[in-house]
N, C-alpha and C positions, 0 to 999 in steps of 0.2 A: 465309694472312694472319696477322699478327701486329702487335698493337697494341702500343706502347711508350709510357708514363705515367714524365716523372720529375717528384721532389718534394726538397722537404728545405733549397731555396737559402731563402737571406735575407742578413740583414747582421752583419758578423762583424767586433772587431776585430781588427787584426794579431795576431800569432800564438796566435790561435784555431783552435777548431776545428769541423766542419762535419763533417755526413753527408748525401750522397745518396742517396735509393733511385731504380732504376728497375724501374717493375712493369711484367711483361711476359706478354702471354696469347695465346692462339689457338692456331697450330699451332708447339705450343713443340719439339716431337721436331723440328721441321727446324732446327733454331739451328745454325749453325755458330760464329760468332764472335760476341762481346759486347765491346763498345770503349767506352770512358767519352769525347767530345770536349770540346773549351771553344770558345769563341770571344768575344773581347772585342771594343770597338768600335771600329768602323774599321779591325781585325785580320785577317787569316784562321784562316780554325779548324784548329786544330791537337792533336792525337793527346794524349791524356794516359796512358791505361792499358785493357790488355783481356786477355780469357781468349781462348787459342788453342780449334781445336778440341779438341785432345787436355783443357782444366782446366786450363793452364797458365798463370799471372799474368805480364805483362810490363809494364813502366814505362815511360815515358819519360824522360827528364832530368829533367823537366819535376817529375816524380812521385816518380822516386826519395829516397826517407829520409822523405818528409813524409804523402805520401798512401799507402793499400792501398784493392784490390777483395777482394770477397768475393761470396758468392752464399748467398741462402736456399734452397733449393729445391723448398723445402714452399710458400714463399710466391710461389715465382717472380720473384724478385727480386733486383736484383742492387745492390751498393751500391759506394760510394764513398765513403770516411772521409778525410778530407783534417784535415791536422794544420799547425802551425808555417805558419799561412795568409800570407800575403803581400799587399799594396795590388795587387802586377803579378796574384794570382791570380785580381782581378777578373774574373766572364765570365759566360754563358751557358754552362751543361754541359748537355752535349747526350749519351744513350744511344741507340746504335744497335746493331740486333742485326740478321746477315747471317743470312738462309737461303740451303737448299741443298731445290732438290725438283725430283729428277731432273734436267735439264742444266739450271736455270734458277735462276742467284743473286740476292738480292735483295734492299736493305738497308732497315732499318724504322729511320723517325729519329721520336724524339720531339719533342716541342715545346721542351724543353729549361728549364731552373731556374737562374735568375739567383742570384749570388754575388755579396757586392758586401763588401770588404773595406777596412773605413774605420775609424778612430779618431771 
């Protein structure tokens, strides 16, 4: 099991900036993947950025030039810095971390940290 806590949303104006953390505990040695989601309203939720298995950072369009992930590891925590915000980056971010324990995968969502990007 593994529990997932993100924090950090509130209200920002445009080209601002914001950090997420997502704290994450239990059984953390099975982690395979960590992916940052959004989802806005009325939207579908849609991919913004995540660490492969191997620690490798990947973007989406979405993500690239504005936002980075990082990871504490002492804290177990994984974050999201989002920069040059945007009114469309309105959303809910949501962290999901996939295990892996023996043939059986399994994703853990968090409740997720509203962004809300206004003047």
């Amino acid at each position: 099991q593994v529990q997932v806590v993100e924090s950090g949303g509130g209200l920002v104006q445009p080209g601002g900036s914001l950090s997420l953390s997502c704290a994450v505990s239990g059984n953390i040695a099975s982690i395979y993947h960590m992916d940052w989601y959004r989802q806005a309203p009325g939207k579908e939720r849609e991919l913004v950025a995540y660490f492969t298995h191997s620690g490798s950072r990947r973007y989406t369009d979405l993500a690239k030039g504005r936002f980075t992930i990082s990871i504490d590891d002492l804290k177990h925590t994984m974050y999201l810095h989002m920069g040059s915000l945007k009114p469309e980056d309105t959303s809910t971010y949501f962290c999901t971390i996939q295990t892996i324990v023996g043939d059986a995968t399994t994703n853990y969502w968090g409740q997720g940290t509203n962004v809300t990007v206004s003047s």
